[in-house]
N, C-alpha and C positions, 0 to 999 in steps of 0.2 A: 504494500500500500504506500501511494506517497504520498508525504505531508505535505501540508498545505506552506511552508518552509521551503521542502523541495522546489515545489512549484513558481513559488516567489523568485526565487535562486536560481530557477530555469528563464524563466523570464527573462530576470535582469541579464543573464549572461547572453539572451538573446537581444537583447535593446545593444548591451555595450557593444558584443560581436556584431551587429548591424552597421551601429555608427561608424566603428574603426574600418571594416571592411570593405564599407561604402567609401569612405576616402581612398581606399586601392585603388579605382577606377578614377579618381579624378587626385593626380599627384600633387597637386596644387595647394590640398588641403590636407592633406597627410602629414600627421603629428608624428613624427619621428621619435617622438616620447612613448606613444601610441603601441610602435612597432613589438617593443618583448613583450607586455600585457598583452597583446593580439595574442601573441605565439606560445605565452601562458594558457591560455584562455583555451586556445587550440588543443593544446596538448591535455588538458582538464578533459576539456568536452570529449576528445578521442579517449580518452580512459574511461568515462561514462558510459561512452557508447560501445565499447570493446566488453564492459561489466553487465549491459544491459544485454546485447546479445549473447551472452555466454548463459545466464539467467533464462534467456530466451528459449536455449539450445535444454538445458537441466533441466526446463520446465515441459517438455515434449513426451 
């Protein structure tokens, strides 16, 4: 079950990962501060999604 926490916390990481990503496409506005949180954020998310499908696979 996920908590309404998780859910909050999914969110946000999709608003931040939106904003930064969305400046990839236009270099102009790309916060170079930006850049390692992106690739934090990345490496999060791929670990969630690596645990969720694994969860996915155990649960079959």
């Amino acid at each position: 079950e996920v908590t309404l926490s998780e859910k909050l916390e999914w969110c946000a990481v999709q608003v931040d990962l939106g904003r930064i990503l969305g400046y990839q496409f236009n270099a102009d506005h790309l916060i170079p501060e930006d850049v390692p949180r992106a690739i934090t954020m990345l490496d999060d998310l791929q670990a969630k999604i690596e645990k969720m499908k694994t969860e996915l696979i155990d649960a079959r």
